[in-house]
N, C-alpha and C positions, 0 to 999 in steps of 0.2 A: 504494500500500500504506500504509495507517494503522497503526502501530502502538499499543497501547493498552493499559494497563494496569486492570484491574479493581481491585478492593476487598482481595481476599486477594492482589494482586502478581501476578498470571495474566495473562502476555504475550495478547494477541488480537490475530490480524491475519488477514488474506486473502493470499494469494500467485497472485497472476494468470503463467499462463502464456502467450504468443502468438509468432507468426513473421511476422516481416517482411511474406512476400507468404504469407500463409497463406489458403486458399480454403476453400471448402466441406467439402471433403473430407477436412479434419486432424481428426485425432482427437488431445485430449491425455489423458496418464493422469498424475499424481502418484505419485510411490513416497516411502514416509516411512521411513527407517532409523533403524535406534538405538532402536525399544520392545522389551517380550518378543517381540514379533510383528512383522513387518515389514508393516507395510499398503501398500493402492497404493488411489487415488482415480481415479475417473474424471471428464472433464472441466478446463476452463482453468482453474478458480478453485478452490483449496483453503483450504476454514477452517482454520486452527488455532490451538490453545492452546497454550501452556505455561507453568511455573514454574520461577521459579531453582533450586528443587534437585532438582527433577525431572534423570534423563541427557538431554545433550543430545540430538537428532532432529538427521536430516540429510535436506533434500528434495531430490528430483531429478524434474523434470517430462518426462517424453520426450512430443517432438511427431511424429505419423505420420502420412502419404499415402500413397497407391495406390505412389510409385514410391520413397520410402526416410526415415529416420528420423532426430533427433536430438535429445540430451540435454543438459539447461539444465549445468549447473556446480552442485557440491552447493550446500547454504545451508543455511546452521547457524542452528536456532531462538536459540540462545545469541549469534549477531551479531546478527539479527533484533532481537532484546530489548532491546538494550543501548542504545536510542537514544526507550524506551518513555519518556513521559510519570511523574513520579514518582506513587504511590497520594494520592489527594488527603486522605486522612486525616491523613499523611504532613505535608502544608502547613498542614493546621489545626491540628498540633502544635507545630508552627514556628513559626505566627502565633502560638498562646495561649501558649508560653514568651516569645516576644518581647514579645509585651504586661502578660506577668506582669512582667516585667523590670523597665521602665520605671520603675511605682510601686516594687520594692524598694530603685531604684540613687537615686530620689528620695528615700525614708525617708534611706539611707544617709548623702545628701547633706546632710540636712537634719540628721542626728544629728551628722556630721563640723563643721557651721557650727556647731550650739549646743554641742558641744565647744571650741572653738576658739572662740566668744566668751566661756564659762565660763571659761575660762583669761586672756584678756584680761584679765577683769575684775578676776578675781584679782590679776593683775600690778601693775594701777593700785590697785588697794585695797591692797597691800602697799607700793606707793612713796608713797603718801597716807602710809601708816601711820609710812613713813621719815621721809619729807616733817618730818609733826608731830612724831617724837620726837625728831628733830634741833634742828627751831624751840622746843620746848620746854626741851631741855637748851642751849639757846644762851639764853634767854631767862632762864633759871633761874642761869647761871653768871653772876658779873661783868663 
């Protein structure tokens, strides 16, 4: 069973139904619970859809022979789902905000470095500035 996710987030998968030593002569039917209408499939393999906010679906496969019957365990389209591939749009968003990033946190970096060398500079042109009015009121006094 492949789970798969489409483009609008629409769970896709198959659900295969089979027995053990099943012969010729099984016949399976699909029963789908949980829509306005209860549907039944015929055959082992059921397509189905679904969406997150769609109610969940409940499937139950019964397998029959000539001499008696039996019933899979429900399966919830909503477990089914849960394990879908994420919509690849989904990643290409991911990617273009990660890649957008990169250049802003660079800008940033590079605004933070010429911040912080402006102010160095500052500091040494202000002790310059000491520097000489010190040497010159020493130079000046007796």
């Amino acid at each position: 069973m492949g789970v798969q996710n489409n483009k609008n987030g629409t769970c896709l998968t198959n659900l295969t139904c089979s027995m053990e030593q099943g012969g010729e002569d099984v016949t399976y039917r699909w029963k789908a619970l949980g829509q306005e209408a209860n549907e039944s499939h015929d055959g082992s393999i059921l397509p189905i859809s679904w969406s997150l906010g769609e109610r969940d679906m409940i499937f139950i496969c019964v397998a029959r022979n000539p001499i008696s019957s039996n019933s899979s365990s429900p399966i919830l389209a909503r477990e089914l789902c849960k394990g879908a591939p994420s919509d690849p749009d989904s990643f290409i968003v991911f990617l273009y905000l990660l890649l957008m990033s990169i250049p802003l946190s660079l800008l940033v970096l590079v605004l933070v470095l010429l911040s912080l060398q402006r102010k160095r500079k500052k500091e040494r042109l202000t002790n310059v500035a000491l520097l000489l009015t010190q040497a010159l009121h020493h130079s000046v006094l007796p």
